[in-house]
C-alpha positions as CSV (number, residue, x, y, z in Angstrom):
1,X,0.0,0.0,0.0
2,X,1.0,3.6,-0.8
3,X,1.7,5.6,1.5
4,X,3.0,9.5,1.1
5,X,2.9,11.8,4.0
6,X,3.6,15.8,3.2
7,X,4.4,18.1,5.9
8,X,6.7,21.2,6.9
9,X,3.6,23.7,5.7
10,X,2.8,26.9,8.0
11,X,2.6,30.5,7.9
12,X,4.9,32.6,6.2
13,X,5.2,36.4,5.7
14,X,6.2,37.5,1.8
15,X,9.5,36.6,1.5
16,X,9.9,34.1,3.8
17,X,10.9,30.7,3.2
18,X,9.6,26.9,4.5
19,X,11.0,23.8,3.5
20,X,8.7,20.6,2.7
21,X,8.9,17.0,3.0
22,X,7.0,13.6,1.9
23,X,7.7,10.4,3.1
24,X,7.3,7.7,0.7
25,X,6.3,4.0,1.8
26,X,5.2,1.0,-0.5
27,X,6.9,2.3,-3.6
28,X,10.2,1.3,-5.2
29,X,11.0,5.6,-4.4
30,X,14.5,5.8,-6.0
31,X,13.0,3.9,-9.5
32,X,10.7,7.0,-10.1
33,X,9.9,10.6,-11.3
34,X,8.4,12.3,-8.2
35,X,6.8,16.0,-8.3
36,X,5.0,18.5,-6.0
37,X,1.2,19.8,-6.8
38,X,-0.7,22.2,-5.3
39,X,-4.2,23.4,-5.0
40,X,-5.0,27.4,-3.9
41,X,-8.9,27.6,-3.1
42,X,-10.7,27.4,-6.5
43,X,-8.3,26.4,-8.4
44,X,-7.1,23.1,-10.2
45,X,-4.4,21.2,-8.5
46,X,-1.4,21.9,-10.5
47,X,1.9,20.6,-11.0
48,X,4.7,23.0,-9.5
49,X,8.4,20.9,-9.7
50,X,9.4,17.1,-10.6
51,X,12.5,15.5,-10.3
52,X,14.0,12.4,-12.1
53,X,15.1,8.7,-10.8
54,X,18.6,10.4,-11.9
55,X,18.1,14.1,-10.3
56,X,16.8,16.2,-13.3
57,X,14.7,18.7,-12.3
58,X,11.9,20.8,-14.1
59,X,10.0,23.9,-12.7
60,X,6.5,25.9,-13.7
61,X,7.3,29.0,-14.5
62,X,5.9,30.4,-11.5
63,X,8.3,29.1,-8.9
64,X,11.1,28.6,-11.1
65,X,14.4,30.3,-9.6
66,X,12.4,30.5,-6.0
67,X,12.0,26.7,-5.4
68,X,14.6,23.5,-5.4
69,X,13.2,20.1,-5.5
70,X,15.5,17.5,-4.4
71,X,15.4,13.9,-3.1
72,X,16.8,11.5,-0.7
73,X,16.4,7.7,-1.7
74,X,17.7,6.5,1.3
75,X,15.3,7.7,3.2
76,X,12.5,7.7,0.2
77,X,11.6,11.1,1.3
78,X,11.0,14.2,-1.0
79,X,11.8,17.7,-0.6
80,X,10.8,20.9,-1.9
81,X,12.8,24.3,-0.9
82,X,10.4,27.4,-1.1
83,X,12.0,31.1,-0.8
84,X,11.3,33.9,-1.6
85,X,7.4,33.2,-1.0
86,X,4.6,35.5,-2.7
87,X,0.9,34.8,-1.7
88,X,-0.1,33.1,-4.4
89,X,1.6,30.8,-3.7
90,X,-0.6,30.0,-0.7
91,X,-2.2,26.7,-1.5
92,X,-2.1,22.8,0.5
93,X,0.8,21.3,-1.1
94,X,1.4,17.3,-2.0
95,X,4.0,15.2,-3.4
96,X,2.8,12.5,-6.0
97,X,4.7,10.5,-9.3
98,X,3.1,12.3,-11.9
99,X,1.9,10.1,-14.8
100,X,4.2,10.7,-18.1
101,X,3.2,14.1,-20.2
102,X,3.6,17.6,-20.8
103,X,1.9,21.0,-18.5
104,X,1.2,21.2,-14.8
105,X,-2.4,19.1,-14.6
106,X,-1.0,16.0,-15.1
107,X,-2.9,13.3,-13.1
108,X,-1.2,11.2,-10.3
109,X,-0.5,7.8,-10.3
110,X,-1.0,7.2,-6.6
111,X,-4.1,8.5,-4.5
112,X,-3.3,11.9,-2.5
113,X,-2.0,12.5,0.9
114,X,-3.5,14.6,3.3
115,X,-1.3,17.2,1.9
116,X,0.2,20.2,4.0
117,X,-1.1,23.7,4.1
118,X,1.5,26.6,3.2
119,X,-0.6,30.1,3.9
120,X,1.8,33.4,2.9
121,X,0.4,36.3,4.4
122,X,1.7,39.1,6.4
């Protein structure tokens, strides 16, 4: 059974930072492409960073240069860096493998966490 568990979230002032984390059971973790979503209030969950078996890493335009993805396969956990934080980008975050594809709404192979909830706001 597949289990991913996000958390780190909080709130953040504009221009803060947080650092996020999802721990990864029941999969082979190191054989796969992992990314983080998100979902602000009305909005479609969206795609934000992935990162390769092999450490390539892509970025939507919005949080390019302000987030790092990375990834530990020894402890099959993700990671997601966040500086420089603007509120949009106020949303619950997760951590999925995305299914293969192009654009930020691609769908998940596994079911969702719980997710963890970043609010920016001063």
């Amino acid at each position: 059974q597949v289990q991913l568990v996000e958390s780190g979230g909080g709130l953040v002032q504009p221009g803060g930072s947080l650092r996020l984390s999802c721990a990864a059971s029941g999969i082979i973790f190191s054989a796969y492409t992992m990314g983080w979503y998100r979902q602000a209030p009305g909005k479609q969950r969206e795609l934000v960073a992935t990162i390769t078996s092999s450490g390539s890493k892509n970025y939507a335009d919005s949080v390019k240069a302000r987030f790092t993805i990375s990834r530990d396969n020894a402890k099959a956990t993700l990671y997601l860096q966040m500086n420089s934080l603007k509120p949009e980008d106020t949303a619950v975050y997760y951590c999925n493998r995305p299914t293969s594809g192009s654009g930020p709404y691609r769908n998940p192979y596994y079911s969702w966490g719980q997710g963890t909830q970043v609010t920016v706001s001063s």
